[in-house]
C-alpha positions as CSV (number, residue, x, y, z in Angstrom):
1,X,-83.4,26.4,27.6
2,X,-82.8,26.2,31.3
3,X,-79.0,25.5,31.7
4,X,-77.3,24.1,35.1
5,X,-75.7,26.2,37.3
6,X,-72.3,24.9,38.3
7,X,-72.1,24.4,42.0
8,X,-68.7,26.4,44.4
9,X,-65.8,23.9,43.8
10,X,-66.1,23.5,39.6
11,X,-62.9,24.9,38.3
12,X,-64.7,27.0,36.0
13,X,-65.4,29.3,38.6
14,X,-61.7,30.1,39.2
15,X,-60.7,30.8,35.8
16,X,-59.9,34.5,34.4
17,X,-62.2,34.2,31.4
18,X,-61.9,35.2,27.9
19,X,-63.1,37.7,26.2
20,X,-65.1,36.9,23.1
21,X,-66.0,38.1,19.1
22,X,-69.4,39.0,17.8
23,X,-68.3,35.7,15.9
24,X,-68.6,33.3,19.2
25,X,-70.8,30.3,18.2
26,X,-74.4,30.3,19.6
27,X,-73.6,33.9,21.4
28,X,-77.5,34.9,20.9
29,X,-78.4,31.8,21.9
30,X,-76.4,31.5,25.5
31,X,-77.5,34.4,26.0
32,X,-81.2,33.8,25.7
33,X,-80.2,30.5,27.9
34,X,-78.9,32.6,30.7
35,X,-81.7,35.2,31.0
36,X,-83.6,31.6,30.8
37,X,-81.9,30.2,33.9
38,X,-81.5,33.4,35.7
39,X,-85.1,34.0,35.8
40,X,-85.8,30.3,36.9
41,X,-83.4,30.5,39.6
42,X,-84.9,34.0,40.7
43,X,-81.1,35.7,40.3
44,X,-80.3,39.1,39.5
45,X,-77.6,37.8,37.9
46,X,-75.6,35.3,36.1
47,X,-72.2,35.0,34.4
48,X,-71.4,32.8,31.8
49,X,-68.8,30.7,34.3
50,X,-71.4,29.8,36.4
51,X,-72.7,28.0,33.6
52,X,-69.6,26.1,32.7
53,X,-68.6,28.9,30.0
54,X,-65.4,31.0,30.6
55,X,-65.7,34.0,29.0
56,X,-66.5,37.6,29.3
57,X,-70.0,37.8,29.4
58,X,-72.2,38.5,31.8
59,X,-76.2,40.0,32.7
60,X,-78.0,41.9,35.3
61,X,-81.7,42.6,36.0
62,X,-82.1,44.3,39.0
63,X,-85.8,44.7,38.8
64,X,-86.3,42.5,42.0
65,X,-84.7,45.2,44.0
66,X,-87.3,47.7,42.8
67,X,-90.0,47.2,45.7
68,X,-87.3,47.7,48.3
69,X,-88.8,50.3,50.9
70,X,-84.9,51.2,51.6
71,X,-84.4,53.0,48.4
72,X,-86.3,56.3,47.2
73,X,-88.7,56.3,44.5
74,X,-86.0,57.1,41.6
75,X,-83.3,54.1,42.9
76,X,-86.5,51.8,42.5
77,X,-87.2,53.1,39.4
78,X,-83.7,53.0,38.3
79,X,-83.6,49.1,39.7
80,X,-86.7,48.1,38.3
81,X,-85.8,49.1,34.6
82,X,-82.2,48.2,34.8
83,X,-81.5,45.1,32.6
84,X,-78.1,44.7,31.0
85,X,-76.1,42.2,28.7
86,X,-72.3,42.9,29.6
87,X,-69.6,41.5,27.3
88,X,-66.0,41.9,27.4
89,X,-65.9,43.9,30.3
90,X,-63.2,46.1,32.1
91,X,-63.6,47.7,35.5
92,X,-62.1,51.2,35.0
93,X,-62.3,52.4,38.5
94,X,-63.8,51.1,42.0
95,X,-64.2,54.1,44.3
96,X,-66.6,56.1,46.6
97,X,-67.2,55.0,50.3
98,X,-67.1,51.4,51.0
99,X,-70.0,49.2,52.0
100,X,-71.2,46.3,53.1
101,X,-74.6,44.6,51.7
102,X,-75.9,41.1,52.8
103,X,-74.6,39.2,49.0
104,X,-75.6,35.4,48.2
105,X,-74.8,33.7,44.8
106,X,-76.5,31.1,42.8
107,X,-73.6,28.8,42.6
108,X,-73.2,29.2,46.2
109,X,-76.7,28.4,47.7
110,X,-77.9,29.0,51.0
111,X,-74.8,30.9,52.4
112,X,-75.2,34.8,52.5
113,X,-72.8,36.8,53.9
114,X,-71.8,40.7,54.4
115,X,-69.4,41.6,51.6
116,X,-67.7,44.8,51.9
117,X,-67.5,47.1,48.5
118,X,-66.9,50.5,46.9
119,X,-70.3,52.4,46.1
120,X,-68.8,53.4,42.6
121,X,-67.1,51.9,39.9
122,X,-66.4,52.5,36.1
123,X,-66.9,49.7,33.6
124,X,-66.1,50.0,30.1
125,X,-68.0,46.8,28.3
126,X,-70.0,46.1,24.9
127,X,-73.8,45.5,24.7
128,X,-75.3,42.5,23.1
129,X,-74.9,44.2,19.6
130,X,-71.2,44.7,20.6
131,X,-71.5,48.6,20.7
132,X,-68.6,49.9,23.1
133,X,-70.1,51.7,26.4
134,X,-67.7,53.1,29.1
135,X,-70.3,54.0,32.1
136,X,-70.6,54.8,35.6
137,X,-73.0,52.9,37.9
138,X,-73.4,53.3,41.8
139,X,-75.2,52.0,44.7
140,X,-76.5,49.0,44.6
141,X,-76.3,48.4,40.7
142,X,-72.6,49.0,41.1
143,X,-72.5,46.1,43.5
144,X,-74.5,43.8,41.7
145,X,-72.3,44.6,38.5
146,X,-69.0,44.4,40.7
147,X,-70.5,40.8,42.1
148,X,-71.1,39.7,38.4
149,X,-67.9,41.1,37.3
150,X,-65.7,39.1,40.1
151,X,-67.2,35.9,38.7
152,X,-65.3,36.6,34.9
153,X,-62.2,37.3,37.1
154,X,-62.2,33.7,38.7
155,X,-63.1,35.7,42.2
156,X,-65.7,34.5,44.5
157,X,-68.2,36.7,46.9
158,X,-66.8,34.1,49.7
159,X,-62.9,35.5,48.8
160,X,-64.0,38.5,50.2
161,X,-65.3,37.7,53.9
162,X,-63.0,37.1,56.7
163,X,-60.8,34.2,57.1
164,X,-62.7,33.2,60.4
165,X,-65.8,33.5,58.3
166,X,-64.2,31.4,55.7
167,X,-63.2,28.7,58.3
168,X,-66.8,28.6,59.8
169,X,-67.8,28.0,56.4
170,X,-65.5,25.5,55.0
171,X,-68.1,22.2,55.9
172,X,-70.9,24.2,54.0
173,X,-69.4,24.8,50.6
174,X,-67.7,21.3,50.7
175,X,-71.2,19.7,51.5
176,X,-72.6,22.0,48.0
177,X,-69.6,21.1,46.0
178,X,-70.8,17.3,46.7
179,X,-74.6,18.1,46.2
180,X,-75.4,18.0,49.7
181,X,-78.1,21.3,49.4
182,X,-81.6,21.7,48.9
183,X,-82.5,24.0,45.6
184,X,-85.4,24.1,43.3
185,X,-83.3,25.0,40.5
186,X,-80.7,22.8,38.3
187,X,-77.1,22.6,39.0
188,X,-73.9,20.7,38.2
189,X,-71.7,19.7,41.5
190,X,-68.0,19.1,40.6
191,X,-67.9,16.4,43.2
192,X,-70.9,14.3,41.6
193,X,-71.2,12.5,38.7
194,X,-73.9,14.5,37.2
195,X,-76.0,17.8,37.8
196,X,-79.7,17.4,39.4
C-alpha cells in the first residue's frame, strides 16, 4: 500500500526516533509499505518519519544511481545491487574527505541543494531479520545512508546548507508545508487539512 509522504513542516520530521523490537506491530508490513511508496515516488530512500512513523527504521536502494557515467564499472555495480532495510541504527564514525553532492528529499520536493558530507561513515544497525551488522559504506552509498540516517535523528538535508541559503529558501518550504507544490506522488502537508 502506497503511504503518504509527510510534507517539511510535520513535526514528525523533527523528532529523535525510537528504536524498535522484532515485536513492533505490522513491522513486515510497513516495511513492504515503504519499499511500496519509495518506488512510486522514484526515491532512493525513505525513513519511517517521513511517513508519519518515528522510529529507527529506515531503506536504501541505490540502484538508480547505477547508470551514472561518473562512477566506474564496480561503483555501478555496487549501486545497482545495493538494497538495504536499516533498523535501529547507530552511526559509529563519519570521516574521510568532505564532499558536497547535489541532495533533494521526498518530503522536501522541488528544492535541491549542495550538501556538504564526509565520504565515510560506520553504521552499526540490524537487518529486517534483526541480525546485528556493524559496516562500513563510502562514497555515494555513505551519503545516501548518512541522508537517511539524519531523518531518524529529527535532522533535515536543508539544516545543513547555509543560512543565506536557508533565508532564500524560507517562502519555498513554507509554500510545501501548506501544499502549495506540484508532485505525482501522495503526501500529507502539516498546514492542510488532509494529504493529496
Amino acid at each position: 500500500m502506497i503511504l503518504p509522504i509527510v510534507a517539511y513542516g510535520d513535526p514528525v520530521l523533527r523528532r529523535k526516533c525510537t528504536p524498535i523490537t522484532p515485536e513492533h506491530p505490522g513491522l513486515e508490513t510497513l516495511i513492504e509499505n515503504m519499499w511500496e511508496t519509495m518506488y512510486q515516488a522514484n526515491g532512493v530512500g525513505l525513513a519511517a518519519p517521513q511517513v508519519a512513523q518515528p522510529i529507527r527504521l529506515f531503506l536504501v536502494d541505490t540502484s538508480p544511481f547505477a547508470e551514472d557515467e561518473d562512477f566506474t564499472p564496480e561503483e555501478q555495480e555496487e549501486l545497482r545491487t545495493f538494497k538495504r532495510v536499516f533498523i535501529n541504527a547507530q552511526m559509529e564514525a563519519e570521516n574521510g574527505k568532505k564532499w558536497a553532492f547535489n541532495e533533494g528529499c521526498l518530503s522536501i520536493p522541488d528544492i535541491r541543494e549542495d550538501v556538504t558530507r564526509c565520504d565515510t561513515i560506520t553504521l552499526r544497525y540490524m537487518d529486517a531479520d534483526f541480525e546485528e551488522h556493524t559496516e562500513t559504506f563510502d562514497g555515494l552509498l555513505a551519503r545516501v545512508i548518512q541522508h537517511e540516517y539524519d531523518h531518524i535523528e529529527g535532522i533535515l538535508f536543508t539544516d545543513k546548507i547555509s543560512s543565506l541559503k536557508k533565508r532564500l529558501l524560507k517562502g519555498k518550504l513554507a509554500s510545501i508545508s501548506k501544499g502549495k507544490v506540484q508532485i505525482d506522488y501522495k503526501m500529507r502537508f502539516p498546514a492542510m487539512k488532509r494529504g493529496r
